[in-house]
C-alpha positions in Angstrom: 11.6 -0.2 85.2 11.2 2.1 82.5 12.0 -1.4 80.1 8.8 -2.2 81.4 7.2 0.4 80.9 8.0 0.3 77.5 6.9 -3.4 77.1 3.4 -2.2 78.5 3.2 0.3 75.7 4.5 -2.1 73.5 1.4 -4.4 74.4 -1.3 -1.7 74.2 -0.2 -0.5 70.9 0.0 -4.0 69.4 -3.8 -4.6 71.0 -4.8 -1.3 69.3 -3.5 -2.0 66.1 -5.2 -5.4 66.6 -8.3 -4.0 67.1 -8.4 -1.1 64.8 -6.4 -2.5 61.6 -5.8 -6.1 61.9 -9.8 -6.6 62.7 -10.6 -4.3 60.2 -8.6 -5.7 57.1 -9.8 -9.3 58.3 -13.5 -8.2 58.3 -12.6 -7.4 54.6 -10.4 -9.9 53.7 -10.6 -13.1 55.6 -7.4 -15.0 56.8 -7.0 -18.5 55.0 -7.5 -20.4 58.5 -9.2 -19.6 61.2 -6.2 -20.6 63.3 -2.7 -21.3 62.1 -0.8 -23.6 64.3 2.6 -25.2 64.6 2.7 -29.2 64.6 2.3 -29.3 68.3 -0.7 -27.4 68.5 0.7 -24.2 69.3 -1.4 -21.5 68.2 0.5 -19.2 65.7 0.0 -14.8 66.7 -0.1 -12.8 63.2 2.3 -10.7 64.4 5.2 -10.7 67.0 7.0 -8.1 68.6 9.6 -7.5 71.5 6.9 -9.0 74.3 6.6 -11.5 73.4 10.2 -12.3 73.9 10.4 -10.2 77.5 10.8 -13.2 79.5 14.3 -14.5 77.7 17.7 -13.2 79.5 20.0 -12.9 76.3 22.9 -14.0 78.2 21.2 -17.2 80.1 18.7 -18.2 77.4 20.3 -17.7 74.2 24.3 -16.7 74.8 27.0 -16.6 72.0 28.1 -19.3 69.8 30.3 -22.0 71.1 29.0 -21.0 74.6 26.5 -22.5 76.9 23.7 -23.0 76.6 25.2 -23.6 73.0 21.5 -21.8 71.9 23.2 -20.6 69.0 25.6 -23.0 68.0 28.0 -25.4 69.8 31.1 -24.1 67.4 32.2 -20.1 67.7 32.2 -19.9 63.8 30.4 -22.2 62.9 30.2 -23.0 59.1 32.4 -19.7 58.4 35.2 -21.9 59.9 34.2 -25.8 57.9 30.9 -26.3 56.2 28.7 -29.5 57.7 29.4 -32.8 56.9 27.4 -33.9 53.6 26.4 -37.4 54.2 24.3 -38.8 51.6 22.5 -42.3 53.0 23.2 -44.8 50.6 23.5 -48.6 50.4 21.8 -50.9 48.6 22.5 -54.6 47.3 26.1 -56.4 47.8 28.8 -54.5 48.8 30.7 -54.2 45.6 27.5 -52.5 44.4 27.3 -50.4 47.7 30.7 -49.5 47.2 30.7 -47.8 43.5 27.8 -45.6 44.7 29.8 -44.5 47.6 33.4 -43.6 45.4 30.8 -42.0 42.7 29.6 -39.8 45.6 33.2 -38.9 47.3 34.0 -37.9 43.8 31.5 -35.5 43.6 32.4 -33.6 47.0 30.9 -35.6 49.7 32.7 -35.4 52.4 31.4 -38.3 54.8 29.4 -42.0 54.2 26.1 -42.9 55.5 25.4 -46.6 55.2 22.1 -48.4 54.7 22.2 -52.0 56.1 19.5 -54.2 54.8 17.0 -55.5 57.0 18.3 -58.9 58.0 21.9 -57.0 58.8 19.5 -54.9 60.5 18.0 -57.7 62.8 21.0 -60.1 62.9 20.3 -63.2 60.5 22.9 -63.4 57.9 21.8 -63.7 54.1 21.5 -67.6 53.4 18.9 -68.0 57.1 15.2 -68.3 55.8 14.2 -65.8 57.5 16.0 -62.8 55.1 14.5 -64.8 52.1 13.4 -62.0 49.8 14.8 -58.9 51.6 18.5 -59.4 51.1 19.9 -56.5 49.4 16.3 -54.7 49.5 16.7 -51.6 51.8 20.7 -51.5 51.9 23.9 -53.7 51.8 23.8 -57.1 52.7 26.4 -57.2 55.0 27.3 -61.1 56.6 31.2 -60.7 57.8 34.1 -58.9 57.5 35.0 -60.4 53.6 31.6 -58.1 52.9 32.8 -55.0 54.7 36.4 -54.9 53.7 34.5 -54.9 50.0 32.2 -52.4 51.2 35.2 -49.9 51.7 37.5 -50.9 49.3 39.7 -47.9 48.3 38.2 -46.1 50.6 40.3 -44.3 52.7 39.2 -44.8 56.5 41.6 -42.1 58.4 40.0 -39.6 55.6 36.2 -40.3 55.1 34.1 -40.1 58.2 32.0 -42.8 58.4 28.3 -43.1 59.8 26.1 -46.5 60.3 22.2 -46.8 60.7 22.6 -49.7 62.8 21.2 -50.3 66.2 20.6 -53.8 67.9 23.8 -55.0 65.9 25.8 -51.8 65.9 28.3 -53.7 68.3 29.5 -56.3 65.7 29.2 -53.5 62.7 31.1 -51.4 64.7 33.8 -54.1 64.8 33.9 -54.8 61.7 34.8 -51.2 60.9 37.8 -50.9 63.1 38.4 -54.7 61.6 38.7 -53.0 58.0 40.8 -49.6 59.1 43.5 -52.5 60.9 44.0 -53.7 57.7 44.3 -50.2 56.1 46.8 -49.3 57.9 44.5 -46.9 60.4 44.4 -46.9 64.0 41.3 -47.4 66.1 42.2 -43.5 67.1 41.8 -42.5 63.9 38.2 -43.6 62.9 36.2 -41.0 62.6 31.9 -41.2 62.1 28.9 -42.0 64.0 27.1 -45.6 64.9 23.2 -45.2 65.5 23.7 -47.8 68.4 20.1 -45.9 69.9 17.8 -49.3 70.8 15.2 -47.9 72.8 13.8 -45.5 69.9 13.7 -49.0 68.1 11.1 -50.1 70.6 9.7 -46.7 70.4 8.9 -46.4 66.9 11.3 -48.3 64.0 11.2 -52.1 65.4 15.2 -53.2 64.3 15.2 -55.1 68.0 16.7 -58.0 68.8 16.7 -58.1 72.6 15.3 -57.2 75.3 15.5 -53.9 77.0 17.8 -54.1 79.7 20.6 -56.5 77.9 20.4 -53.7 74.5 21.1 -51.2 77.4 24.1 -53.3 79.1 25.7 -53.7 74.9 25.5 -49.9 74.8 26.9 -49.1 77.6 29.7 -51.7 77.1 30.0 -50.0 73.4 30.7 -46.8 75.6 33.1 -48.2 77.9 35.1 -49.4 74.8 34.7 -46.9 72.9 36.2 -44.3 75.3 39.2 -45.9 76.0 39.7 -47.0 71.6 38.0 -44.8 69.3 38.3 -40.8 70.6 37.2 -39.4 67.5 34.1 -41.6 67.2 30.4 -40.4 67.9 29.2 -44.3 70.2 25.7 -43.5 69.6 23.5 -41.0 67.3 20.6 -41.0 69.3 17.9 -40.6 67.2 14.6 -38.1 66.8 14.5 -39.1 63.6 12.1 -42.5 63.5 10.3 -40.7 66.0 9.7 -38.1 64.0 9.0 -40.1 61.1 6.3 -42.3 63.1 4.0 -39.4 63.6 5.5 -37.1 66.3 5.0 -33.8 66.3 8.4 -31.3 66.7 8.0 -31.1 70.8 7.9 -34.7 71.2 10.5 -35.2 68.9 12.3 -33.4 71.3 11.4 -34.5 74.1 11.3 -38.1 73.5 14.9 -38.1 72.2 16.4 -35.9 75.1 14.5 -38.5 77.1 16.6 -41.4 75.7 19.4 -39.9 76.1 19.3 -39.3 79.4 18.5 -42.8 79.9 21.4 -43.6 78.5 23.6 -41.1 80.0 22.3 -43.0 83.4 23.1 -46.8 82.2 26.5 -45.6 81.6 26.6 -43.5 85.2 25.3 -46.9 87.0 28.1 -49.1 84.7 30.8 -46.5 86.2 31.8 -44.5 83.6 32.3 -41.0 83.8 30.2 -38.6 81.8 32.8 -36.2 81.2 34.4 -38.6 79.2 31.8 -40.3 77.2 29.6 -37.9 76.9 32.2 -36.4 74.4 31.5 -39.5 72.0 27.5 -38.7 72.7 25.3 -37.4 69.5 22.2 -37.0 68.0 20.0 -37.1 65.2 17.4 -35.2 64.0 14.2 -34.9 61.5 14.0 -31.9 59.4 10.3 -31.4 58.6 8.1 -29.3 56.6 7.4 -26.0 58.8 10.9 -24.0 58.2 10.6 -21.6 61.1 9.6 -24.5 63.7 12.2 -26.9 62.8 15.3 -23.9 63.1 13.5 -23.5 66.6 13.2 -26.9 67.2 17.0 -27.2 66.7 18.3 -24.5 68.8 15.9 -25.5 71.5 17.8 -29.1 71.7 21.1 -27.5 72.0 19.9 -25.7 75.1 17.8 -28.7 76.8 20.8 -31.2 76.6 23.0 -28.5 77.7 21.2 -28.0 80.6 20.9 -31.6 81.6 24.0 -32.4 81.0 25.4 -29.7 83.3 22.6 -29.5 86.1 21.2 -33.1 85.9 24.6 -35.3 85.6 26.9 -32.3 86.9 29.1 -32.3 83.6 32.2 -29.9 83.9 34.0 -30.8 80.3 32.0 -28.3 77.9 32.6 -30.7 74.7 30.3 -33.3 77.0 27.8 -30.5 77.2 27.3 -29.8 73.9 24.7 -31.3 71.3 26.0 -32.3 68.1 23.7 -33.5 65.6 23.2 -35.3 62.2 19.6 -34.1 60.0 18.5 -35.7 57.4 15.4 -34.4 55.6 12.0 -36.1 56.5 11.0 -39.3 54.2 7.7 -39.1 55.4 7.5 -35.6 53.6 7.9 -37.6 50.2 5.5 -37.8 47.8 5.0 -40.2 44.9 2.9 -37.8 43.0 4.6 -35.5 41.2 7.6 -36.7 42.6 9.6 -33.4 41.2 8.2 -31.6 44.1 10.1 -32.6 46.3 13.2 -31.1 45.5 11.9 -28.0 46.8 10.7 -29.5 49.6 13.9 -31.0 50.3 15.7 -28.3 50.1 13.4 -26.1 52.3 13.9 -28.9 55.1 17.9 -28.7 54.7 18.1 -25.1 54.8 16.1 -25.2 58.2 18.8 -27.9 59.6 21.9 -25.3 58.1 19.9 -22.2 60.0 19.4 -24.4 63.0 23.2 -25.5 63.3 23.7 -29.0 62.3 26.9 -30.7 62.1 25.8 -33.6 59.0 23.1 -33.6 57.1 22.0 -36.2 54.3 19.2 -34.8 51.7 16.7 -37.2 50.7 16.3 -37.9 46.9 13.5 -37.0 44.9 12.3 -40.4 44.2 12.9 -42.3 47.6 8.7 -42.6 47.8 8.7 -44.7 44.6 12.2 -46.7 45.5 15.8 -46.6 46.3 17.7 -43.7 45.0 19.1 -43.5 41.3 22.7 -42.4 40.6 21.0 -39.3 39.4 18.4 -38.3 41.9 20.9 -39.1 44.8 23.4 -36.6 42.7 21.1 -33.5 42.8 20.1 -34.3 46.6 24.0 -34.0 47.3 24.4 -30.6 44.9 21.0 -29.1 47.0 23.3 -29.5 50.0 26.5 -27.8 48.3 24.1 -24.5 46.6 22.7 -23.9 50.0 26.9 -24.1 51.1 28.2 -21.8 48.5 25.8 -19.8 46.7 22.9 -19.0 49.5 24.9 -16.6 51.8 23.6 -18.4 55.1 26.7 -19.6 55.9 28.4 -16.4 56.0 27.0 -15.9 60.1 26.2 -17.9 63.1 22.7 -18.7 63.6 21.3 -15.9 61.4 17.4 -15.9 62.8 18.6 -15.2 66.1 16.6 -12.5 67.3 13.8 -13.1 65.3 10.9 -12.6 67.8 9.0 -15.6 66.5 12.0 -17.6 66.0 13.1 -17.1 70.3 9.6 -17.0 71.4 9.2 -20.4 69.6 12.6 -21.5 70.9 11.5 -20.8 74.5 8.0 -22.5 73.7 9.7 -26.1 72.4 12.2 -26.0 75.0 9.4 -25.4 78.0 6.8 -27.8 76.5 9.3 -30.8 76.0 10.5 -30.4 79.3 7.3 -31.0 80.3 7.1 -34.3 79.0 10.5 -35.5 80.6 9.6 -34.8 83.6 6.3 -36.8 83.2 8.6 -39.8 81.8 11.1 -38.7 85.0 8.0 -39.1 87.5 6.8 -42.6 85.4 10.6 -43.9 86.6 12.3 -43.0 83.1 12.8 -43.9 79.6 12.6 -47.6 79.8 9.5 -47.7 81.8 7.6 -45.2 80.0 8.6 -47.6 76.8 7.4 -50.8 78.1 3.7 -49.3 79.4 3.4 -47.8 75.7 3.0 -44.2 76.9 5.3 -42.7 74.0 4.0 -45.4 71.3 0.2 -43.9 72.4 1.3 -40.0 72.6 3.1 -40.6 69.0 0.1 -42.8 67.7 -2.5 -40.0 68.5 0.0 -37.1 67.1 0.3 -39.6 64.0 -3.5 -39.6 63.9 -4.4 -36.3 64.3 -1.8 -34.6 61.3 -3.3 -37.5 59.1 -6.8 -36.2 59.8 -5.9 -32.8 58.9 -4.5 -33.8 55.9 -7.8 -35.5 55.1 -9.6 -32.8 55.7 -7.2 -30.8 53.6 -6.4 -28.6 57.0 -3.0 -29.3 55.9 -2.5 -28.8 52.0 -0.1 -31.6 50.6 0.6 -30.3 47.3 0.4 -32.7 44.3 -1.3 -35.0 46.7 -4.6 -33.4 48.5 -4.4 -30.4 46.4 -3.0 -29.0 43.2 -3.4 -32.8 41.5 -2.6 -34.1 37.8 -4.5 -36.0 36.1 -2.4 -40.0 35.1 -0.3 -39.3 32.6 3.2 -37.8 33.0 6.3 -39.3 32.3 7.3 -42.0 34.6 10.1 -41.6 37.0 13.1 -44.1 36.6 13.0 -46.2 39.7 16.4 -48.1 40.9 15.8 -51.9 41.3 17.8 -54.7 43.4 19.1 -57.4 41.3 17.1 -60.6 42.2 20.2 -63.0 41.7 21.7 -61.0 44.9 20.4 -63.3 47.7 22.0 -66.1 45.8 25.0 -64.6 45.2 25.6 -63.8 48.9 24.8 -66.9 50.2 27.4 -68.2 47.8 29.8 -65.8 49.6 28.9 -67.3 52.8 29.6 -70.8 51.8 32.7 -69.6 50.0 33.6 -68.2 53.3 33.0 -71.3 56.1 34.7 -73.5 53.5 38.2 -71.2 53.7 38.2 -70.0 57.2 39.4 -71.4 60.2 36.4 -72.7 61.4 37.5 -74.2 64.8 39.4 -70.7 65.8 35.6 -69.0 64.9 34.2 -72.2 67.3 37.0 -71.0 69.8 36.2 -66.9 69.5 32.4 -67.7 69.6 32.5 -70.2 73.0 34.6 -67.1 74.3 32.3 -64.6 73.9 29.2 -66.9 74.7 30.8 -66.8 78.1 31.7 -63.2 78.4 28.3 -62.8 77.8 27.0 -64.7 80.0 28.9 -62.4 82.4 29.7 -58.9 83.5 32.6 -58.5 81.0 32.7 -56.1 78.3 31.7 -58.3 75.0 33.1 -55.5 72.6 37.0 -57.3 73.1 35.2 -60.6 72.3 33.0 -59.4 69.2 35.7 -57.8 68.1 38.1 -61.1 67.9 35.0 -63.3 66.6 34.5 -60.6 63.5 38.6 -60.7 62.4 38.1 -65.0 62.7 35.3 -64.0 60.1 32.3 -65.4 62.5 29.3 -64.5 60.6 27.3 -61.6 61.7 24.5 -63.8 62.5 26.7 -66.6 64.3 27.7 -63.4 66.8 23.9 -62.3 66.7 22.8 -66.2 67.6 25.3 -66.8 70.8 24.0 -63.7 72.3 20.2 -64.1 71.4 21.2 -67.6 73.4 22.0 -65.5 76.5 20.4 -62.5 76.1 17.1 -64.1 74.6 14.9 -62.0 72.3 12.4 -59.2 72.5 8.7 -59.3 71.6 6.4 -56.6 71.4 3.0 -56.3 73.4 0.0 -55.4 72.3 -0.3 -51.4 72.8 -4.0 -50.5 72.4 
């Protein structure tokens, strides 16, 4: 009682001091907006104090680190114990070219690979099929069988370097062509360490990498779960990923929302297939957008740790506390990037990763300077991976867990995400879940109109973009390098491919293929079969084209 007493005094002082400073110095001096509001919409007080936090239980709502609801963190110490990993995304051409940029960047401290797959690996058609003409080697490595991935990591040691791969409708045969590579290393299957994307129904949702349809991309994932379990304990199955959302135009609540909402679908294709969330949901992560407003995101962030918490535990009835916790990858948002004074963003950058170290991430890859004008130069993606290790070593921030803990604004915000998202699952819950609420187009429309809106106030110069809407150059400055793909790539890969059916066993790939045409066809687990077709060297598009043959292939309605 007398705790709320004090809370009421609390509020009539702060309405006082509204009315008889605030108003006065405003009368004077006018604020710069007349509202300031978070991406969502939220309304942003000039001021917080202890009410505005009076609903949140310490103990339920925000706990200790390495404790549910994992609020705070889902380690005890955090990055006093290990820093995050320091992923920088990178991948672009052949393999051999992919693979100099990668030992360049383990040699100067990274500590984990992210690869970009070019769009055709993206999709399933290997280099020499018309339809990659012009984009082989364009937006990553050109990857068309295991001869290209055992280049890709060449000297690379696999039981050392963890390992993460944006790849989603074909993550099962990229996956196999991993483990494929560590066999001939010398490396068990048990210990690969990294992360496949493997999150399809975001690709319906806002990035477009599809190659089936909904329910057989579902019955590969949960198959890449099964196996995955039983082979490869130290590997994250699927990242799944707020990022594209993000990226696409939602704001930081849907971001939120949307993703939790996929994985739960997820979580539930695996339930239905038999498997036990205790155990898979071990190999479960995520991945997140770091955006522009700082004290949103490292809200944002916490308030993900404590939804899947909760869901996992009350929803799916999880026991094992690894399967409750959310671990997450960041990487900085491209759609942040500017190609005016393209200096800037460094400091935006670095902003975005700071907010992912406050909010508790486990990876992070920091986007370079240039990556609105092109792909990444040796130099840019060098001072992208030094941003990471200053905020590491020099900034102090990693010296305590979760150091805006306690902020007012920071919980109250917290609370807000967390109450607001769930609010949109359970309007995809009562529209009969993820999948469904996919194929009517409600999350394409809610992210369309969020796109629209921020766009708008960016128009209007609501929203100042500096070097962009406001504080402009005139034409003039010196030009930024730009990286550029060797044309005579596509030729040389489909060289490779030729090279390759010409000196491999052709009737044992015939044999692996016809074998996994059939498991396919039925209710076994294709990632035994994918597996043996990738070490006979089947292309990744033969693989892709048996199970387009069963499976068929997805196409997009008309969303208006």
């Amino acid at each position: 009682m007398d705790q709320e007493n004090k809370i009421n005094e609390l509020v009539e002082k702060k309405a006082l001091w509204y009315e008889k400073t605030f108003k006065k110095t405003v009368s004077r001096f006018p604020e710069r907006k007349k509202e300031f509001k978070t991406s969502y919409g939220k309304v942003v007080d000039p001021v917080y104090t202890p009410a505005d936090v009076k609903d949140i239980d310490y103990a339920k709502d925000i706990g200790f680190p390495g404790e549910y609801p994992y609020t705070r963190g889902v380690q005890p110490t955090m990055y006093r114990g290990r820093f995050w990993t320091m992923r920088q995304y990178a991948g672009f051409a052949s393999a051999e070219e992919s693979n100099k940029r990668y030992r360049y960047l383990l040699e100067q401290g990274q500590t984990g690979l992210s690869v970009a797959f070019d769009l055709p690996t993206q999709i399933g058609y290997d280099s020499d099929d018309e339809m990659s003409e012009g984009e082989v080697g364009k937006v990553g490595v050109a990857i068309d069988s295991l001869k290209d991935m055992e280049i890709l990591f060449d000297s690379i040691p696999l039981d050392k370097v963890s390992v993460s791969m944006t790849i989603n409708s074909t993550s099962a045969i990229l996956l196999s062509m991993l483990m494929a590579v560590g066999e001939k290393q010398g490396v068990r299957h048990d210990q690969l360490r990294g992360t496949i994307q493997n999150d399809i129904l975001k690709e319906y949702i806002a990035r477009g990498t599809y190659v089936f349809p909904p329910d057989p991309s579902m019955r590969v994932i949960v198959d890449i779960f099964e196996y995955g379990s039983k082979n490869l304990p130290k590997f994250n199955l699927i990242s799944i990923s707020g990022y594209h959302i993000r990226e696409a135009g939602a704001n930081a609540v849907q971001e939120v929302a949307f993703t939790i909402a996929d994985g739960i679908a997820y979580v539930e294709a695996a339930i239905k297939a038999g498997l036990d969330p205790n155990v898979f949901g071990t190999n479960l992560s995520f991945f997140f957008n770091a955006h522009n407003n700082f004290i949103e995101e490292i809200s944002k962030f916490r308030a993900a740790r404590k939804i899947w918490a909760k869901v996992m535990k009350e929803r799916f009835h999880v026991t094992n506390e690894e399967a409750l916790k959310l671990k997450f990858h960041t990487q900085t948002a491209g759609s942040t990037l500017t190609a005016q004074q393209p200096m800037n963003n460094i400091i935006r950058v670095t902003m975005q990763a700071l907010s992912a170290v406050l909010g508790g991430t486990q990876s992070l890859h920091t986007n370079s300077f240039d990556e609105a004008l092109g792909l990444p130069t040796q130099e840019s993606a060098t001072i992208a991976l030094r941003t990471q290790q200053i905020i590491a070593y020099e900034s102090g921030v990693t010296d305590t867990v979760d150091p805006f803990a306690g902020s007012y604004l920071i919980e109250h915000l917290t609370k807000d995400i967390e109450e607001k998202a769930m609010e949109y699952i359970k309007k995809i819950d009562d529209m009969g879940g993820m999948v469904r609420a996919v194929e009517t187009g409600y999350v394409q429309k809610e992210i369309l109109n969020s796109a629209y809106e921020a766009q708008l106030r960016i128009e209007k110069k609501e929203d100042v973009i500096v070097g962009m809407n406001e504080f402009t150059t005139e034409k003039g400055s010196k030009p930024t390098p730009i990286l550029k793909v060797d044309t005579s790539v596509e030729e040389k890969q489909k060289s490779k491919i030729k090279e390759l059916k010409e000196i491999r066993d052709n009737n044992l790939v015939s044999e692996k293929l016809s074998s996994l045409k059939l498991a396919a066809a039925s209710k076994e687990n294709i990632m035994p079969f994918i597996y043996e077709a990738v070490k006979a060297y089947a292309t990744l598009g033969e693989i892709t084209n048996v199970l387009r043959e069963v499976f068929g292939e997805f196409r997009e309605s008309v969303i208006l």
